[in-house]
C-alpha positions, 0 to 999 in steps of 0.5 A, a space after each residue: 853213843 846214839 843219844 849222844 849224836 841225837 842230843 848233838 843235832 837237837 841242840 844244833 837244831 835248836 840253834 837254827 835261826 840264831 843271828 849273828 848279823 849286828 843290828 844296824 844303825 844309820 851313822 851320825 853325821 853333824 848336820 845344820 838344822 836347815 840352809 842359810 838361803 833355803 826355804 824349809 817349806 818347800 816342796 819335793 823335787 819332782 823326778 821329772 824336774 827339767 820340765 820346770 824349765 818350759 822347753 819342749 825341746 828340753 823335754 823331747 832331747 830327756 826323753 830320748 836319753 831315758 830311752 836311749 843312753 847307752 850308760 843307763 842300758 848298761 845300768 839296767 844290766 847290772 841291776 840285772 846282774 844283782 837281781 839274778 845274784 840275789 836271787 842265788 842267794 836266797 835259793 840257800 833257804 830252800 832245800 835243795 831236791 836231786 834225782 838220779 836214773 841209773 841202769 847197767 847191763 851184765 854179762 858174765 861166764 861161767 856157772 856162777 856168772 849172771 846176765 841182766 840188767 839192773 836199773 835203779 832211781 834215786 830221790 835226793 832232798 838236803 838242807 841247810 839248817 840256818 845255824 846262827 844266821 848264815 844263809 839269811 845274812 848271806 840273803 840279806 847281803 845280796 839284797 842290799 847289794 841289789 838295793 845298791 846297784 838300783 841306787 846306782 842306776 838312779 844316781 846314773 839316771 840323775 847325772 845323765 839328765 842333769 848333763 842332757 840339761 846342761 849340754 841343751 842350756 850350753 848349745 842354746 847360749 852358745 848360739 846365742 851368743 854367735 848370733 850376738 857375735 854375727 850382728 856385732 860383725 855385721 856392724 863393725 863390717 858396715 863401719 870398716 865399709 865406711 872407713 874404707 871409703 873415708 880413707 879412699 877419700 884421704 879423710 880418715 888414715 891407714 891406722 884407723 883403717 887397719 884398727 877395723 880390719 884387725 877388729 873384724 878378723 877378731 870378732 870373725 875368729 870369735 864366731 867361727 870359735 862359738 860355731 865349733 863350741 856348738 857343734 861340740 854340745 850338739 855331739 855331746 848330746 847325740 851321744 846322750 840320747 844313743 844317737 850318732 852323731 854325724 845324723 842327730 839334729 838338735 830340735 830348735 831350743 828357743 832359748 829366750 823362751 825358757 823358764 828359770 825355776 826358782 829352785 828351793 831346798 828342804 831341810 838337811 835330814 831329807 838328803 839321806 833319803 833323796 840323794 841315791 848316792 847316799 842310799 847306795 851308800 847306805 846299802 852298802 853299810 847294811 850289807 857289810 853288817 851281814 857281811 860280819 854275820 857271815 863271817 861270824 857264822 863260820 866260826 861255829 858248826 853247821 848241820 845238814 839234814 839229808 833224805 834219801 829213797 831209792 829204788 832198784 829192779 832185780 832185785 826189787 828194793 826200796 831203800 829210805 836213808 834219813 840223815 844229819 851231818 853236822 860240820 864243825 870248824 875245829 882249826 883254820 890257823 886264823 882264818 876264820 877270825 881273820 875274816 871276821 876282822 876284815 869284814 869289821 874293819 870293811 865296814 868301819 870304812 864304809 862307815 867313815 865313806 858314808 859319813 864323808 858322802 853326806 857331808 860332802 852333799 851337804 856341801 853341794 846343797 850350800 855351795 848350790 844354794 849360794 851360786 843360784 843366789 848370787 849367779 841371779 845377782 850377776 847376771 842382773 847386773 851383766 843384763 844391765 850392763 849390756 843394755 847401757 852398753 847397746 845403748 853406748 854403741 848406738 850413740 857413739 855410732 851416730 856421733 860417728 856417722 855424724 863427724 861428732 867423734 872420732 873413730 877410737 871412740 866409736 872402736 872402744 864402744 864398739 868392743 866394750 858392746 861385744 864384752 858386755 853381750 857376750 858377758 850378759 849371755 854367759 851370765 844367763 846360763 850361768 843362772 841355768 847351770 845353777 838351778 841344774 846344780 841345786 837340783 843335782 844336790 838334791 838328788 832329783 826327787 821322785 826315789 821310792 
């Protein structure tokens, strides 16, 4: 009987280190050999990217938010969290050490009753022999899950400056947009002075009049609108940086004077490393795959090697204990192979999510890449358009200052003037807004 217990924890020994964890391999996912609009030799995006946009301001708001915004602190936590979990689990593979003091004081009566005080110690160590793999995959799957909060937090980190960047770019054009707006007042206000003294002289009529009022009450609700947009971007980005609102001031933007990169693409197979949604995706695959090994490992037995030394005062003893115990699952009513089902099909999920996420970024690359080139293509074209309609205007109003022609012709100028500035203004973000959005689909660079 005892060779045969010692035969058993011999092969149960040698079992140790036995991984039942599937090897993991990276989905296949149908992908172009590279972009239609992009140039495969360009370089890596730079972690700090926004700073190819040339704004100082841009820079200083960036900075406040890395250092301040509230949802990245509570990343920082998280990974925390997964840190201190990880580190949990790889205390499994570690023996685990225990003392114990105790001490007892006897009183008896009678002849045979004995007084005195009895204390003793004890020195516990057990381990866990790895059978089949279950604590390291048990490590493992807590490190890919660490791994995966990291990459949260950068895929968080990414979102907030690329909306930090866009909130600047929308206070900016709004802005300008609502000094457009003001001097397009100024003028259809010195034209409506006009008109009042023409109709005060009997040569203009109450029509032509009240067409102007109407046409500066219009443009004076379009600026007081675009003063509210702008409040409403400079609130979103106090928010960003950890400000309150009520006391952020936004630095001066000088949106005339910001650079629009020229944003290109590498080749498809660089997402799967850049993009940190697509590595915590594929964190999350690797630790389903040890998520099986766990599983796995509960269907077969498990041995545990134990020592022991106490010692004890009157009487004085020393006493060694040296022990293995062995745990084998004999009947769970499918539990066990259940588990292992589901942790299968959990990562047969995963798997179908991941590939789903790359395509779904390949898509954002695409898409990105065509808004870039065709925002460029538009707004060169709304750059034009206002410039002929300026031009329009100051003709029209000198022919109108002059009697050449009439006041419709001078209103409808006038409003083709404010459509077409406020369409050109609108277009110029939208080229910003589409450098911001190629970035994003890029996944920002600068990842280890």
């Amino acid at each position: 009987m005892r060779r045969a217990s010692a035969a058993l924890i011999l092969v149960l020994a040698l079992a140790a280190g036995c991984n039942l964890t599937p090897a993991y391999q990276r989905p296949e996912v149908p992908r172009p050999a590279s972009w239609p609009q992009a140039d495969a030799s360009s370089a890596v995006v730079s972690d700090t990217w926004w700073r190819n946009f040339g704004s100082p301001a841009l820079d200083a708001l960036e900075e406040a938010a890395l250092a301040a915004n509230q949802d990245l602190a509570a990343g920082v936590q998280r990974i925390a969290q997964a840190r201190a979990v990880a580190a949990g689990a790889g205390a499994s593979a570690w023996p685990q050490v225990d003392a114990t003091l105790t001490a007892s004081q006897t009183h008896g009566k009678g002849s045979t009753a004995a007084d005195g005080t009895r204390r003793a110690a004890q020195l516990s160590v057990a381990y866990e022999l790895d059978l089949f793999g279950r604590v390291a995959a048990t490590r493992q799957a807590a490190e890919q899950r660490l791994s995966a909060s990291e990459f949260d937090y950068q895929a968080l980190r990414l979102v907030t400056v690329a909306d930090v960047a866009q909130a600047t770019f929308s206070l900016a054009a709004t802005g300008e947009r609502r000094t457009l707006a003001q001097a397009n007042l100024d003028n259809a206000r010195a034209v409506l002075a006009l008109l009042e003294a023409q109709f005060a002289a009997g040569r203009v009529s109450a029509l032509e009049r009240d067409q102007q009022r109407s046409a500066v009450a219009t443009i004076e609700a379009s600026v007081a609108a675009l003063a509210q947009t702008e409040a409403g971007y400079r609130n979103q980005l106090a928010v960003l940086s950890g400000a309150a609102s009520p006391e952020f001031t936004a630095p001066d933007l000088a949106w005339g004077a910001m650079i629009l990169p020229e944003v290109t693409a590498s080749v498809p197979a660089a997402l799967l490393t850049r993009r940190p949604d697509l590595r915590r995706a594929e964190a999350e695959l690797r630790a389903a795959g040890a998520d099986i090994g766990i599983a796995r490992a509960a269907l077969y037995p498990g041995l545990q090697v134990s020592w022991d030394r106490a010692w004890m005062r009157n009487p004085a003893a020393t006493l060694t204990t040296l022990s293995g115990s062995a745990l084998a699952p004999i009947f769970h009513g499918g539990a066990l192979r259940s588990e292992v089902m589901r942790s299968q099909a959990r990562q047969a999920e995963l798997v179908a999510q991941y590939r789903g996420a790359v395509l779904t970024a390949y898509r954002e690359v695409s898409d990105a890449l065509d808004a870039q080139r065709q925002s460029a293509l538009r707004g060169a074209a709304l750059e034009r358009a206002a410039a002929a309609a300026r031009d329009a205007y100051a003709n029209a109003r000198a022919r109108f200052d002059a009697g050449a022609v009439d006041y419709q012709i001078l209103l409808d100028v006038q409003r083709s003037q404010i459509l077409a500035e406020d369409a050109a203004a609108g277009g110029r973000l939208d080229r910003f807004t589409a450098a911001i959005a190629l970035y994003r689909a890029l996944g920002g660079g600068g990842l280890p």
